[in-house]
C-alpha positions in Angstrom: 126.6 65.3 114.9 125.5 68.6 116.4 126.4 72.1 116.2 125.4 73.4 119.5 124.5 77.2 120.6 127.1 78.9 122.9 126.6 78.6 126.3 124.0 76.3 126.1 124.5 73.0 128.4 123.2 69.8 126.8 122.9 66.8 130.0 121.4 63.1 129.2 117.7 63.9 129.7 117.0 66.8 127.8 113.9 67.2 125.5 114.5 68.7 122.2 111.6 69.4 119.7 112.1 69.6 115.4 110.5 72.8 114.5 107.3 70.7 113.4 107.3 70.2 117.3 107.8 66.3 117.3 109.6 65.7 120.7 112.8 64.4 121.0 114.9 63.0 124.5 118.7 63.0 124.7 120.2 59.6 125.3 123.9 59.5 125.0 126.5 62.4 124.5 130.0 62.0 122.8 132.8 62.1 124.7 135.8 64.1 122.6 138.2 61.3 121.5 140.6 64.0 120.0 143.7 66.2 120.4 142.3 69.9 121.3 144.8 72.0 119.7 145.1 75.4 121.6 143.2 77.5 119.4 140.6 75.8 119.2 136.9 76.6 121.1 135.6 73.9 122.9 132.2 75.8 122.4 133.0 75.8 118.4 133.6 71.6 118.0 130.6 69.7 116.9 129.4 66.9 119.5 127.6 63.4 119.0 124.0 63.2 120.2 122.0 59.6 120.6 117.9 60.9 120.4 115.3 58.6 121.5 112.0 59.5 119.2 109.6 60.1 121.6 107.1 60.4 118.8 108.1 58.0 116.7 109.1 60.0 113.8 112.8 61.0 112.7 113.9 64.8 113.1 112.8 66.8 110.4 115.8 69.4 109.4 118.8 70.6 110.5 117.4 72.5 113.9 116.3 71.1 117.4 114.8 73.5 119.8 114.3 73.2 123.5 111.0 75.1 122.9 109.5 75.5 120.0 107.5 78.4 121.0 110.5 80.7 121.7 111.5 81.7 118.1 113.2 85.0 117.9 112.7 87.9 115.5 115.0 90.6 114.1 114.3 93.3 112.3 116.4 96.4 110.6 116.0 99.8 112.6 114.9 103.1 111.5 118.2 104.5 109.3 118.3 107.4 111.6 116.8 106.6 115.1 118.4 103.5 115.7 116.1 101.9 118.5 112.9 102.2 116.0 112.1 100.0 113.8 112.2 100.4 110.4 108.7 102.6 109.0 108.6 99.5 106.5 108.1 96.9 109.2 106.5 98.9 111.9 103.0 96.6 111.5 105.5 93.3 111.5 107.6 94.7 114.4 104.1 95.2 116.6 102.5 91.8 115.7 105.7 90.1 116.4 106.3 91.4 119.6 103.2 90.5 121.0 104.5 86.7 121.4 107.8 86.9 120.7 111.2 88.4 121.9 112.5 90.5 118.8 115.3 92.6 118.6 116.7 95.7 115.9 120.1 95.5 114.3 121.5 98.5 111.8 121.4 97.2 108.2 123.6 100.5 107.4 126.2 99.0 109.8 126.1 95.3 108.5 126.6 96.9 104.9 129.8 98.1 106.4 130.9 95.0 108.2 129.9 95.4 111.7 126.9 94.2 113.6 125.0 96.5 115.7 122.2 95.2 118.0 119.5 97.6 119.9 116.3 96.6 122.2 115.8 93.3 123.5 118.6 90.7 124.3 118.1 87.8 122.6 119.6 84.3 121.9 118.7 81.0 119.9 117.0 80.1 117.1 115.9 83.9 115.3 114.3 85.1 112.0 115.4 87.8 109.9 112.5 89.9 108.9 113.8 92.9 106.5 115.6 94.0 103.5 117.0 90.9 101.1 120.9 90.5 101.3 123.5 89.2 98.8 124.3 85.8 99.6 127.8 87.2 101.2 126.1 89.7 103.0 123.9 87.3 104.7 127.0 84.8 104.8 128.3 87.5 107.2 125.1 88.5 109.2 125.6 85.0 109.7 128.6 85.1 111.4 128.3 87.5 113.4 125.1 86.6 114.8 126.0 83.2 115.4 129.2 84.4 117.3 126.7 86.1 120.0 124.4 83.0 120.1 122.1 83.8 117.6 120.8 81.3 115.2 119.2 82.4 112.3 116.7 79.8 110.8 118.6 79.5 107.4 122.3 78.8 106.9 124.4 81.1 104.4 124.4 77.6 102.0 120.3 77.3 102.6 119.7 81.4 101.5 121.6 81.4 98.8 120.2 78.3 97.5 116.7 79.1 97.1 117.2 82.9 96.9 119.1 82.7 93.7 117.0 80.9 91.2 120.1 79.0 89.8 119.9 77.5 93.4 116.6 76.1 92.8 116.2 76.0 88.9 117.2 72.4 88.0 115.0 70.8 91.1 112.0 72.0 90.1 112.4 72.4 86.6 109.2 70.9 85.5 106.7 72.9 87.0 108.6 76.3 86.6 109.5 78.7 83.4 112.2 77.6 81.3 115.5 79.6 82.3 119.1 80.1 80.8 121.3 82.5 82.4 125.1 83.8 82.9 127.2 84.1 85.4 129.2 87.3 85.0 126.1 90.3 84.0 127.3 90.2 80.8 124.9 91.2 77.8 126.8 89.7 75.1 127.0 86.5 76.6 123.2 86.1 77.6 122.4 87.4 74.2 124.5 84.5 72.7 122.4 82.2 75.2 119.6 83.7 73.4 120.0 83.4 70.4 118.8 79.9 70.1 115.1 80.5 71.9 111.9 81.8 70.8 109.4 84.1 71.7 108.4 86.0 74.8 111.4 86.2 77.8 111.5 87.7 80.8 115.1 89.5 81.6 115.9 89.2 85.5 118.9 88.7 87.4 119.5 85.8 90.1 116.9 87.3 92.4 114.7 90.1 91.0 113.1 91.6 87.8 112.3 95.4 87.1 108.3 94.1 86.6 107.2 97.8 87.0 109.0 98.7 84.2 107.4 96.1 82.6 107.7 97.4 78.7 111.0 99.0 78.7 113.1 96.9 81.3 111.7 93.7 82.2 109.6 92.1 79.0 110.9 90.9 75.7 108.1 90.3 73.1 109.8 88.5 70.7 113.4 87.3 71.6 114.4 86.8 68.0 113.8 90.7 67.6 117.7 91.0 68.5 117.8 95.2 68.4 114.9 95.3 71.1 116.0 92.2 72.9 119.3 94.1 74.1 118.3 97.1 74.4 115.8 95.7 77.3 118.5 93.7 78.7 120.6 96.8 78.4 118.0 98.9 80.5 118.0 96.0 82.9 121.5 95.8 83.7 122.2 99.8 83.8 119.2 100.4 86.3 119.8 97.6 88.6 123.4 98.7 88.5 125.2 97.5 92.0 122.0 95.9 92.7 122.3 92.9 90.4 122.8 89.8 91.9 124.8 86.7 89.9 124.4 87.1 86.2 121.5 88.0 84.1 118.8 85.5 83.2 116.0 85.0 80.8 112.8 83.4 81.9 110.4 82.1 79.3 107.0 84.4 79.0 104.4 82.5 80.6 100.7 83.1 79.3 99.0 83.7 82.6 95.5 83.9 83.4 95.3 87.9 83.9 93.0 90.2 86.3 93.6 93.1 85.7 97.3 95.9 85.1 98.7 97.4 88.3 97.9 100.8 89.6 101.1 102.5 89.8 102.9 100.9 87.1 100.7 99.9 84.2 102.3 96.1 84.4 100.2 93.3 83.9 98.9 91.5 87.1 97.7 88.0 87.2 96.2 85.5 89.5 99.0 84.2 92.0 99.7 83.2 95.3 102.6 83.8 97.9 103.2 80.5 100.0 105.0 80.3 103.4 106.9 77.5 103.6 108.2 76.6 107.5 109.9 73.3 108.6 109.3 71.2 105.1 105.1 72.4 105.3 102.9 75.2 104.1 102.6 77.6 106.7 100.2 79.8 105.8 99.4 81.5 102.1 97.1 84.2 100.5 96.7 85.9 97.2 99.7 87.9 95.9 97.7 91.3 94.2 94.6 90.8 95.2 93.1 91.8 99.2 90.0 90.1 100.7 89.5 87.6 98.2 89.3 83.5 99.2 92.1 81.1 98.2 91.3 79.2 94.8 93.7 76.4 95.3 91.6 72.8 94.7 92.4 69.6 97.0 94.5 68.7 94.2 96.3 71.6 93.7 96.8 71.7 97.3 98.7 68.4 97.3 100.7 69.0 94.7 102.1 72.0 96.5 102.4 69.5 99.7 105.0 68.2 97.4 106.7 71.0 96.6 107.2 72.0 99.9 108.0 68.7 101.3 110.9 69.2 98.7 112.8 71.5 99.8 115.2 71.5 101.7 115.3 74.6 104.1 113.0 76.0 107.2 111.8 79.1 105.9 111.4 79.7 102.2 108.4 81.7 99.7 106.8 79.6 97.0 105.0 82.1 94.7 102.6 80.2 92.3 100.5 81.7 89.3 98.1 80.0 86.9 98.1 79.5 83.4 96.0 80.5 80.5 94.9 76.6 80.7 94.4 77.0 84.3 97.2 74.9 85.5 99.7 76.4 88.7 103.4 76.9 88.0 106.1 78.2 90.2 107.2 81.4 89.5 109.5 82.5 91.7 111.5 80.3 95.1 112.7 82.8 97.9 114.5 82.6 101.4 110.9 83.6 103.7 112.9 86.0 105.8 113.3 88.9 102.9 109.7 88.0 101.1 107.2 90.2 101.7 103.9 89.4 103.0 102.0 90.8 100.3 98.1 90.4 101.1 98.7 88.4 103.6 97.9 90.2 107.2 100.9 90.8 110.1 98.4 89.3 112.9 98.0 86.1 111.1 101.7 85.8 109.6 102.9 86.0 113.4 100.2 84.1 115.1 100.9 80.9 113.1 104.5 80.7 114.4 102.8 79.8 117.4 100.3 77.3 116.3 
């Protein structure tokens, strides 16, 4: 069963391709064996589709694509000039439109309920590029795209999923930091949750820490030491204010293999990766702090990762690794890939592997 795109016109015959491009050919279409009532769309009713597997392989995902070249990108404008781009994403924004059709929408606006589109029409399957959401924000961006034929490449159940880590957490347990949270940003009741670790913790909520304020907001030495404990979480929770998403949550302190403290903010930096994930495989990766420097992933570390990815279960998602003291990867972090940053890696090559 399909949820099709308005307006578009499905007849026995048609190729569709996965978005890991395996082709597919329309054999048989459901004829509607129920009441309409009145109210009711046509254009809004799911419809039975019989595929022949021209490649011998099932789909892979939720999304078919009558040309997997033509993916769509949308990005938030310019807070005051609204057909600009926003200064943030200017170097995306140029890259992107060099093979693609992309399009600006007012984030200001969205925050406000209403969707307002500038620059290029555009229609089917689109990616979000820009500023992270809360899951009902991007619930409604949702909407309101989908209601003008726009797609984006991760349902409101996907996002929230893997960009809450409570979304994620249990799945991949085992090679990530352990994690106990709350639901409600309540400091008594993640300090009751605390009471029964030890040692080092990280205090975050469902999506972000305050890792530039390393010392006074985001690190907890000694988790037993109760007085400095809260008074973190406490610095946490007043600074992120309407920001925080879900509840609080403390991640265990992980002993990673360090190279060097940041610039700006003093924290500690260590070796990790950022990892696109598209369509179920990695789609391109680089270091996460440091520029110009080669991957050190091993064939074996590489497969393991294969794994990962092959394990989740949405098109666009961030993987962000870092290695141990012992020199062993973990996961640090899952996101949705259309509000991760690109960190080291370069526009041109982010852009030119959405087209092979």
């Amino acid at each position: 069963m399909v949820k099709h795109c308005k307006n578009t016109i499905i007849h026995v015959g048609d190729t569709f391709y996965d978005l890991r491009g395996k082709k597919f050919v329309v054999k048989g279409i459901e004829m509607i064996r129920r009441m309409i009532l009145e109210d009711v769309d046509i254009e809004d009713l799911s419809i039975g589709l019989l595929f022949d597997m021209i490649d011998g392989v099932e789909a892979h995902g939720s999304i078919l694509v009558g040309d997997i070249s033509e993916i769509n990108f949308l990005f938030c404008n310019h807070p005051l000039y609204s057909r600009k781009v926003d200064p943030d994403y200017e170097l995306e924004y140029c890259e992107a439109m060099k093979n693609h059709k992309c399009a600006l929408f007012s984030y200001e606006d969205l925050e406000n309920g209403k969707l307002s589109l500038y620059n290029d029409e555009i229609s089917g399957l689109t990616i979000y590029r820009g500023w992270m959401m809360k899951p009902e924000m991007y619930k409604r961006f949702y909407s309101l795209l989908d209601e003008k034929g726009i797609v984006l490449i991760n349902s409101p159940e996907e996002y929230e999923k893997y960009h809450t880590l409570p979304g994620w957490y249990h799945e991949f347990r085992d090679c990530t930091a352990e994690s106990v949270w709350e639901t409600d940003g309540s400091i008594s009741a993640i300090m009751e949750k605390g009471a029964v670790l030890e040692g080092g913790y990280i205090v975050k909520d469902y999506v972000k820490s305050r890792k530039h304020e390393w010392y006074d907001a985001c690190y907890i030495p000694n988790i037993r030491d109760k007085a400095n404990a809260e008074k973190v979480i406490a610095n946490f929770v007043e600074r992120q204010g309407d920001s925080l998403v879900g509840g609080i949550v403390l991640r265990k302190y992980e002993k990673l293999r360090q190279i060097g403290f940041h610039d700006r903010s003093g924290m500690p930096i260590s070796e990790e990766y950022r990892v696109f994930d598209f369509a179920g495989k990695i789609q391109i990766m680089d270091n996460y702090w440091e520029k110009d420097r080669e991957v050190k992933l091993s064939e074996e570390e590489l497969r393991w990762l294969d794994g990962i990815a092959a394990k989740i279960r949405s098109n666009f998602v961030t993987i962000d690794l870092a290695r141990r003291e012992d020199g062993t990867l973990i996961i640090m972090e899952l996101g949705d890939g259309q509000v991760s940053g690109l960190q080291e890696i370069q526009p041109k090559n982010f852009y030119e592997a959405f087209i092979g």
